[in-house]
N, C-alpha and C positions, 0 to 999 in steps of 0.2 A: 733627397729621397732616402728614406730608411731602408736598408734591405733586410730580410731575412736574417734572423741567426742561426738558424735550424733547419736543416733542409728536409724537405717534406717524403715520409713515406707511407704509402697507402697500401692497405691491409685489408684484403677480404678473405676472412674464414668462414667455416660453417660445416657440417656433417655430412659425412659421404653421401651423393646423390642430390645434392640441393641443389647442382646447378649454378657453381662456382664458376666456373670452368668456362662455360658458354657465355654467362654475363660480363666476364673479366673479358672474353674475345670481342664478347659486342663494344663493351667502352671502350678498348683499347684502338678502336678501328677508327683514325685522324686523329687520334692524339698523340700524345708523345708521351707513350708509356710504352715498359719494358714489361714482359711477368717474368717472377720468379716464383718456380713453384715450392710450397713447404708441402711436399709429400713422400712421406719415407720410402714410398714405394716404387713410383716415377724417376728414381734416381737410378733404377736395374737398365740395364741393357737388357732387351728380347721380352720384358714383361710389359706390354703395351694393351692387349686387348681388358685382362683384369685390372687394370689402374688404371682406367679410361682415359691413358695418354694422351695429350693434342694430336692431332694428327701431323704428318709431316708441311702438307698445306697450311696448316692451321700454325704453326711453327713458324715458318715461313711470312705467312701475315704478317704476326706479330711477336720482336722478338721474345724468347724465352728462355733461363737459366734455369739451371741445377737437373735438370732433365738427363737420363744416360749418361751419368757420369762414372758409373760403378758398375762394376760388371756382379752376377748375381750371387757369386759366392763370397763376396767383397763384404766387410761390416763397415754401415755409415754412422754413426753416432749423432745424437742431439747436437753435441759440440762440434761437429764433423761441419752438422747443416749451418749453426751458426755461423763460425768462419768463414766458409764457403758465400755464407747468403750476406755477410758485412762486407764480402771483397767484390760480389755481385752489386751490390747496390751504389758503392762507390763507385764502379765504375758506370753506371747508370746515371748518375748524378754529373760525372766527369765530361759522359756526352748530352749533357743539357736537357737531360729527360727525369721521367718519375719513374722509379720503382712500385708497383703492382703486383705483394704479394698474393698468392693464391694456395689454398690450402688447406685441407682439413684435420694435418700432425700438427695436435694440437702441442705436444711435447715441445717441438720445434719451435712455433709462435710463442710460447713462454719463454723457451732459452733462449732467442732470439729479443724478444722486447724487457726481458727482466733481466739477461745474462746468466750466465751458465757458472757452475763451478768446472774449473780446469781440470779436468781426470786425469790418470796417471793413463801414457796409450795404451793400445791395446797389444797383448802378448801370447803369438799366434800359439804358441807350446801351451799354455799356462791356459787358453780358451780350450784347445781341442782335448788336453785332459779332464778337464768338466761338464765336456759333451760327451764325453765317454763314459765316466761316470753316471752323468744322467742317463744314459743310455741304459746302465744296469740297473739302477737305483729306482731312478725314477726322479721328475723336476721336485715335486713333492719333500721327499729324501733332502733335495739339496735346498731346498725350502726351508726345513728345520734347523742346518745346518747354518745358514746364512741365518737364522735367527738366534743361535748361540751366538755367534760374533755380533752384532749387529740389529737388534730389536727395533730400532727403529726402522729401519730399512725395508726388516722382513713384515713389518706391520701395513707399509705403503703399498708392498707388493704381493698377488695373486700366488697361490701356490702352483700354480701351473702354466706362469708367466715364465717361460726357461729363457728369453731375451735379458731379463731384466736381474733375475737371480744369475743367471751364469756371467753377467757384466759386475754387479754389486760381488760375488763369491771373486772374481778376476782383479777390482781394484785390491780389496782386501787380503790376497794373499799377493800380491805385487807389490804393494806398498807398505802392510802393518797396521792400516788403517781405515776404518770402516768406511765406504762408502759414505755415510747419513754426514760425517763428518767432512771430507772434501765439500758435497753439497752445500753444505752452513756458509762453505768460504765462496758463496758466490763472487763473479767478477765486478756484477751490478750492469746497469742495460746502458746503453752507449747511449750518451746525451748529446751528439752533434745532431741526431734526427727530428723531425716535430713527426709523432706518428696520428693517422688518421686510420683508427680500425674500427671496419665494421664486422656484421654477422649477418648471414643470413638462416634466419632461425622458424623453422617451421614449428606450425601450431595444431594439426590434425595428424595425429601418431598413424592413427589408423592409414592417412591414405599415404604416410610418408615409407610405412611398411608395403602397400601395394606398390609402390613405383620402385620400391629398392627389389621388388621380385621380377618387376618386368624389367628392370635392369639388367639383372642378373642373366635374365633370359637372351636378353638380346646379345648380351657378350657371349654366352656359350655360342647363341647362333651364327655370332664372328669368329666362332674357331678358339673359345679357352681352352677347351679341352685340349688341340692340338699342341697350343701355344706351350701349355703348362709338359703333355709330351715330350714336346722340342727338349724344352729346357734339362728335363729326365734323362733325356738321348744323350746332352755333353758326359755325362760320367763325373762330372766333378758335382755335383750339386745332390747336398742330402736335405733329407724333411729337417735339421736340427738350422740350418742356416737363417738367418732373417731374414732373408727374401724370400724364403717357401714358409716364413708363417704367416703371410700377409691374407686377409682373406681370400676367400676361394682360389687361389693356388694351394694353401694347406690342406681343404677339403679336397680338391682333386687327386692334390699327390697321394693320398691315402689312396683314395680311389684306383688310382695307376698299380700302386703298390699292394693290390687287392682287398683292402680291409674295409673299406664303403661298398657298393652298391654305387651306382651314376645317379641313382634315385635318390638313395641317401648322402651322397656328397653334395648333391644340387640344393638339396632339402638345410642341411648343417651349413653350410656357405651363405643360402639366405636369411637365416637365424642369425647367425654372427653377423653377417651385415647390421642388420636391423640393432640388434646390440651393439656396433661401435659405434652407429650414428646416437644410440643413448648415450653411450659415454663421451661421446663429444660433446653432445648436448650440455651435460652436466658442467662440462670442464669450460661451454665457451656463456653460459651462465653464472658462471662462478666469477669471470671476468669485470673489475668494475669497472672498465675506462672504454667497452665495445659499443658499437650504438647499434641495434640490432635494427635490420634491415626484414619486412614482409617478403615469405619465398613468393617469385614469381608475379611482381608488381613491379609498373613502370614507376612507383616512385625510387626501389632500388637504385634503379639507373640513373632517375634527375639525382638523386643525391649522390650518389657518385660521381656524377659528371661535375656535379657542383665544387663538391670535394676538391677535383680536379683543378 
C-alpha cells in the first residue's frame, strides 16, 4: 500500500460575509477536522461581536485555533499568523485529523501557502515613535517618506494604510533595509503539505452589498457599539492600534471619540465592508491554484466533503 507523502490541508477562503464560517461548521460536524481561523481580527481578545467570532458553543463543537490569542493592543503580523498556523496544523495532523482553514485575510492565506519573507521583530520604541509622528503629520506624510526610502513598497501601498507604512517605515529604520527587499527573500511555501483550496465566490455584487448591510445591522443589534465602548473603557487601547482599524470598530471608535454621527459611523462601516469584500474579491481571483466554490449551494459542501 502506497501511502501518502503529503499530508492534506483544506482551505476555505472567501470575502467577508459569504458564509465561511457556517459551512466550515456544517462539514466539520462527524468529521475529523479541526478549523483554524485565518482572520486578522478573531485573534483579539473582547472583539467578538464585529468579527463574527464562533460562538463559544460553536467552539466547543468543533475544535478551533488561532482564535484570542492576542490581547487588542497586541501586533500580530502575517508572519506571526504563519508560524502560529504551521505549528497549528502539525499538531492537527499529529492527532490523526485534517486541518480546515477558514478565512478571509487574504494576506495570511498567501503567507501561509507561498511563505513569507522573515522580518526583522517588531520594535515597540521604534513603532510608537511613528505613531506619533503620524499623529502630527499625518499617514500620508509618512507615505512620502517611506517612498524616498523605498519606491517599491510605497507604490504596493495606500497612503492612508498607517498598518502597513508604519511596519514597512519600522523594518527600514531597524535594519538599513528596505522593506520590498526582505520580501524578495521569501522562505518559499512549505512542501510537506498537499493543499486543497477552495473559494467561495459570489456573483451578484448587488445583493452581496445588501446582506453585508443587514449584517452589519444585526451585529450593532448584538451590542457592537457596547462591545467596541468596552474596549474604549481599558485605557490602553488608541484608534492608531490594529485591532481598532478593523472594520466597524474604526467607524465606531470615531463615533465614541465624537467625530461621526452613529448615523454616519453606521453608514462608513458598511461602505468599507462592501470595499474589503472587493478587495478580497480581487486578491482570491488573482489566485491560480483555488477552485471556486457557488455561494450558498449544496454543491459547496458535496465537494468538500469529497475533498474530505
Amino acid at each position: 500500500m502506497n501511502l501518502p507523502t503529503r499530508l492534506p490541508v483544506l482551505v476555505l477562503a472567501g470575502p467577508t460575509g459569504s458564509g465561511k464560517s457556517e459551512l466550515a461548521l456544517s462539514l466539520a460536524q462527524g468529521l475529523a477536522l479541526e478549523i483554524v481561523s485565518v482572520d486578522s481580527a478573531q485573534v483579539y481578545r473582547g472583539m467578538d461581536i464585529g468579527t463574527a467570532k464562533p460562538s463559544a458553543a460553536q467552539q466547543r463543537s468543533v475544535p478551533h485555533h488561532l482564535i484570542d490569542i492576542r490581547n487588542p493592543v497586541d501586533t500580530y503580523s502575517a508572519g506571526d499568523f504563519a508560524r502560529d498556523a504551521l505549528a497549528a496544523i502539525e499538531a492537527i495532523h499529529a492527532r490523526g485529523r485534517v486541518p480546515l482553514l477558514v478565512g478571509g485575510t487574504m494576506l495570511y492565506h498567501r503567507a501561509l501557502h507561498r511563505g513569507i519573507a522573515v522580518l526583522p521583530r517588531a520594535e515597540p520604541d521604534l513603532r510608537a515613535e511613528i505613531e506619533r509622528r503620524a499623529r502630527t503629520l499625518g499617514w500620508p506624510a509618512l507615505h512620502a517618506e517611506l517612498a524616498a526610502v523605498d519606491p517599491t513598497a510605497a507604490a504596493r501601498i495606500r497612503p492612508r494604510d498607517g498598518q502597513r507604512i508604519q511596519r514597512a517605515l519600522e523594518v527600514f529604520h531597524a535594519s538599513g533595509r528596505p522593506i520590498s527587499e526582505w520580501q524578495r527573500a521569501t522562505s518559499g511555501a512549505d512542501r510537506r503539505f498537499q493543499w486543497h483550496r477552495f473559494a467561495l465566490l459570489p456573483q451578484d455584487r448587488a445583493a452581496v452589498r445588501s446582506r453585508l448591510a443587514e449584517r452589519f445591522g444585526s451585529m450593532m443589534a448584538s451590542g457592537l457599539l457596547e462591545e467596541v465602548r468596552s474596549l474604549r473603557a481599558g485605557g490602553e487601547l488608541r484608534a492608531e492600534h490594529a485591532s481598532m482599524r478593523a472594520v466597524g470598530y474604526r467607524q465606531l471608535w470615531r463615533h465614541l471619540a465624537g467625530e461621526l454621527t452613529l448615523e454616519q459611523a453606521c453608514q462608513q462601516a458598511i461602505v468599507a465592508t462592501a470595499q474589503l469584500a472587493k478587495r478580497q474579491l480581487t486578491w482570491l481571483r488573482a489566485e491560480p491554484d483555488l477552485i471556486a466554490l457557488p455561494l450558498g449551494s449544496a454543491e459547496a459542501v458535496q465537494r468538500l466533503r469529497a475533498a474530505v
